[in-house]
C-alpha positions as CSV (number, residue, x, y, z in Angstrom):
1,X,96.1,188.6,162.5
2,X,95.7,191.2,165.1
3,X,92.6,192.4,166.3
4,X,90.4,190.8,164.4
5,X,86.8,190.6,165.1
6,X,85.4,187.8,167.0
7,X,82.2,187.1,169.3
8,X,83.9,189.0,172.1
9,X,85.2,192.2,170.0
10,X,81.2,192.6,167.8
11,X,81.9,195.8,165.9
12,X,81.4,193.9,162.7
13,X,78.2,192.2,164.0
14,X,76.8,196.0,165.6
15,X,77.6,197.3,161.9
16,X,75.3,194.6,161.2
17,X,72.3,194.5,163.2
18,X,71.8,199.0,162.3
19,X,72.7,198.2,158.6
20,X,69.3,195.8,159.0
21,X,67.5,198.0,161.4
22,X,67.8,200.7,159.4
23,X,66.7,199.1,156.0
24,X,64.2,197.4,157.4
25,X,62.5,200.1,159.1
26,X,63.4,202.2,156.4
27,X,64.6,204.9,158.2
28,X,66.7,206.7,155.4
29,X,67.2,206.4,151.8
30,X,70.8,207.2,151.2
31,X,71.5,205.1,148.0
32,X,74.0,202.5,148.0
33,X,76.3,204.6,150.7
34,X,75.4,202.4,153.8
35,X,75.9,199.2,151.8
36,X,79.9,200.7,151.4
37,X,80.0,202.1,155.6
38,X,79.0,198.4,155.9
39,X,81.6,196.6,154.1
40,X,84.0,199.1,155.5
41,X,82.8,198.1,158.8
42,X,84.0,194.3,158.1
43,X,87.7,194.9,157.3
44,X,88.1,193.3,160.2
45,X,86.4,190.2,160.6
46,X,88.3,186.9,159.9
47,X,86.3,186.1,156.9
48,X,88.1,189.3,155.4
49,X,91.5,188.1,156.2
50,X,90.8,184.6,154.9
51,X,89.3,185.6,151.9
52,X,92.7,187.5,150.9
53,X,94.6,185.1,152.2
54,X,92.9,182.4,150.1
55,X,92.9,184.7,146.8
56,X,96.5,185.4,146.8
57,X,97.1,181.4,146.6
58,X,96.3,182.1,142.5
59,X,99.5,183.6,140.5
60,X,97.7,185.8,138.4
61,X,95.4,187.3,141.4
62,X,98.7,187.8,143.7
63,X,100.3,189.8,141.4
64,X,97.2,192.2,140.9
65,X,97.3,192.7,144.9
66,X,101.3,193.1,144.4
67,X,100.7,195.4,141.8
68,X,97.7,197.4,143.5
69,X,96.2,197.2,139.6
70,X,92.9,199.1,139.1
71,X,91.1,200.2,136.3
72,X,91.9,203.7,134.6
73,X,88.4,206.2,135.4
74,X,86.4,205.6,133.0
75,X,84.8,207.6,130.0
76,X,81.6,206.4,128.8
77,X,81.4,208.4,125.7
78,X,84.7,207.1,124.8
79,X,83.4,203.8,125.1
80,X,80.4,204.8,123.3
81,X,82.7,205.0,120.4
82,X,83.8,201.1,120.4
83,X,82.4,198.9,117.9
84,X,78.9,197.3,118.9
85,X,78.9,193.5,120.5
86,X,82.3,195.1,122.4
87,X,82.1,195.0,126.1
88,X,82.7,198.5,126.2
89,X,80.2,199.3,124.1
90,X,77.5,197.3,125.8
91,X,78.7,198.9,129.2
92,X,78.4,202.3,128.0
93,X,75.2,201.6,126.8
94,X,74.1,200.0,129.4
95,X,75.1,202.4,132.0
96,X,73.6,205.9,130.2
97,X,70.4,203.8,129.5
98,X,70.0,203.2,133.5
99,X,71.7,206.7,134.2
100,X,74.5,205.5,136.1
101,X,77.2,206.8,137.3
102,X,80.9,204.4,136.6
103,X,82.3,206.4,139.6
104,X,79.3,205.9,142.1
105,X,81.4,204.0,144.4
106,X,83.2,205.0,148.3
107,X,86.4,205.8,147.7
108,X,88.8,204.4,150.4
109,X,92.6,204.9,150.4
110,X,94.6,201.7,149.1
111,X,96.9,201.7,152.5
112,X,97.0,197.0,152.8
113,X,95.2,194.1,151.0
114,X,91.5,194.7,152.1
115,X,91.1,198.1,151.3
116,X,92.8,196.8,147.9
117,X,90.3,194.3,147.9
118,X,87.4,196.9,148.6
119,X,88.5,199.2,145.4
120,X,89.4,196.2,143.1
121,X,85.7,194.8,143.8
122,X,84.0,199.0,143.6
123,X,85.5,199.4,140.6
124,X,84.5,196.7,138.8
125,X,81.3,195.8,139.7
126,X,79.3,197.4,137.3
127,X,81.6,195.2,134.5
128,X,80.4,191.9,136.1
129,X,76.6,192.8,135.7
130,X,77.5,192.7,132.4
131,X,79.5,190.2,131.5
132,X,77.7,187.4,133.4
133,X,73.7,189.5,132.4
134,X,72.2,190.0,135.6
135,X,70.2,192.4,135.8
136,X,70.9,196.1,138.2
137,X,67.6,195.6,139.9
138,X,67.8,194.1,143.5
139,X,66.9,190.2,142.6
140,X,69.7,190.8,140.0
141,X,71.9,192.0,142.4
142,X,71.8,189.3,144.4
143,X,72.1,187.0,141.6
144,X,75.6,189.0,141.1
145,X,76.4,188.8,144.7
146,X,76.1,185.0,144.7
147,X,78.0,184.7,141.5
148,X,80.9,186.8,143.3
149,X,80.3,184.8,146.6
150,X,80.9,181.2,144.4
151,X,84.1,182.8,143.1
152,X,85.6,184.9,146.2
153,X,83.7,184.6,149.1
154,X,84.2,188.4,150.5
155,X,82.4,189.4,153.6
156,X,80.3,192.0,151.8
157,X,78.6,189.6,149.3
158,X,77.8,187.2,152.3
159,X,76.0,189.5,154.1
160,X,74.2,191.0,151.3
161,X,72.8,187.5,150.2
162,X,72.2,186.6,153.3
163,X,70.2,190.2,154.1
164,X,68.7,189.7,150.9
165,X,66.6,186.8,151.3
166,X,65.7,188.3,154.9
167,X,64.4,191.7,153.3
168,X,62.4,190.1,150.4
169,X,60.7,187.3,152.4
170,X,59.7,190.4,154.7
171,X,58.8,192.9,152.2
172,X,58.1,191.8,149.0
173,X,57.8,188.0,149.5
174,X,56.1,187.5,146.0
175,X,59.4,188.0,144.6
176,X,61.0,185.4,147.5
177,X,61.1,182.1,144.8
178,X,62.6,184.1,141.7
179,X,65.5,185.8,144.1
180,X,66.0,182.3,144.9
181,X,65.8,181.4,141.4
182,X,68.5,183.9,140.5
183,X,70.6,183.1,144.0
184,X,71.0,179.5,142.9
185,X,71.7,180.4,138.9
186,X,75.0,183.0,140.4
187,X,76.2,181.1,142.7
188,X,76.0,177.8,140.1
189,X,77.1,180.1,137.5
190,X,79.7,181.5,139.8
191,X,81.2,177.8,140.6
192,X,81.1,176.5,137.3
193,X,83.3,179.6,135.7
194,X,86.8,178.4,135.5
195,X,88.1,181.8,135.2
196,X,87.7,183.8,138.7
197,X,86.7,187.3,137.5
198,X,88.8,189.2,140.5
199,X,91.7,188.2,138.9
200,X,91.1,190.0,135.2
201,X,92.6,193.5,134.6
202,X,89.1,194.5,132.4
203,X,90.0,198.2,131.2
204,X,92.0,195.4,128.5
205,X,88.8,193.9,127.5
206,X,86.9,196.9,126.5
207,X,87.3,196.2,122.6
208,X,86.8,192.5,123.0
209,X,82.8,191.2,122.4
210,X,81.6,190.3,124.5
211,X,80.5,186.8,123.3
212,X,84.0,185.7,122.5
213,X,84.8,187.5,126.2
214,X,82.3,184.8,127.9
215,X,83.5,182.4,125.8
216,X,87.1,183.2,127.0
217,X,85.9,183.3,130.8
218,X,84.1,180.0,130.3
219,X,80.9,181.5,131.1
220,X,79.2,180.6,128.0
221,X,78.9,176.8,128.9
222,X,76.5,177.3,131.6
223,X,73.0,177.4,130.6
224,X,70.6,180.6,131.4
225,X,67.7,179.8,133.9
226,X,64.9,183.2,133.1
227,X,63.4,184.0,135.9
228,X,59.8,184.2,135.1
């Protein structure tokens, strides 16, 4: 592993300290773009490397990385078409009702395994808010991102938890106990699902409901903690 970053090559930790300087000071308000320069920023950090090398020790996730496998674009009104209860349904419904866009993602060229990595995680993203119910809000996110970290611990999700819980005890510390409330119910969530959701082509779930989908996932054996 060439070049990889280290406490004497910091680009990854510099990427770091603006990406919290400029949220925190709230110096611009460019959507979810700086969360992608940021990630993009860590492709070369060891954690990176280890993370795909520890993810293509599974069969079934290997062969998605040999395959470069990711989703075909997606229409929502075709979707909107499936029956109800189907995961497709519920995710076009879900996405018009919040006025989001399936596509919102940075594109980056698939040229070796992280940038594979990046896209396979993009374009799939909005699927695990709903197959595991968190919510698109930013305590929800982070209930996502500690789900994701639990299963696959990629750079971007540490550093977003980990910002997380700086920015809300800062900012908005009366939401500080129920973003811990949802940090601890992803990442148990996240370790008690036998079925790693990186590894899942979903474009072949979209006519599957979604309760037999948990149940296949064995997400449906973990009880729900509300946040209140």
């Amino acid at each position: 592993m060439d070049n990889i970053i280290n406490y004497n090559n910091d680009k990854g930790l510099l990427a770091y300290i603006q990406f919290l300087a400029s949220r925190a000071l709230r110096t611009q308000d460019a959507g979810t773009d700086p969360i992608f320069d940021f990630e993009d920023a860590l492709d070369q950090t060891e954690i990176a490397h280890l993370t795909v090398d520890e993810l293509k020790k599974d069969p079934e996730i290997n062969s998605l990385f040999t395959e470069r496998w990711l989703p075909k674009p997606i229409n929502l009104d075709e979707l909107s078409k499936l029956p109800e209860g189907t995961l497709g349904h519920i995710y076009a419904k879900e996405m018009k009702a919040r006025g989001f866009d399936p596509h919102f993602y940075k594109k980056v060229p698939v040229v070796d395994d992280i940038s594979y990595m990046k896209m396979l995680w993009r374009t799939t993203h909005d699927i695990y808010h709903v197959v595991t119910g968190f919510e698109t809000n930013v305590v929800g996110e982070l209930g996502l991102q500690a789900f994701v970290l639990a299963q696959t611990p990629t750079p971007i999700s540490i550093m977003l938890v980990s910002f997380g819980m700086v920015s809300i005890s800062l900012y908005q510390p009366t939401k500080f106990k129920p973003l811990m409330t949802e940090i601890s119910r992803g990442y148990y969530l996240g370790s008690h699902t036998p079925v790693k959701f990186i590894s899942k082509k979903w474009d072949q779930f979209w006519n599957v409901p979604i309760s037999e989908l948990r149940t296949q996932l064995g997400i449906n054996s973990i009880p729900e903690l509300a946040v209140r």
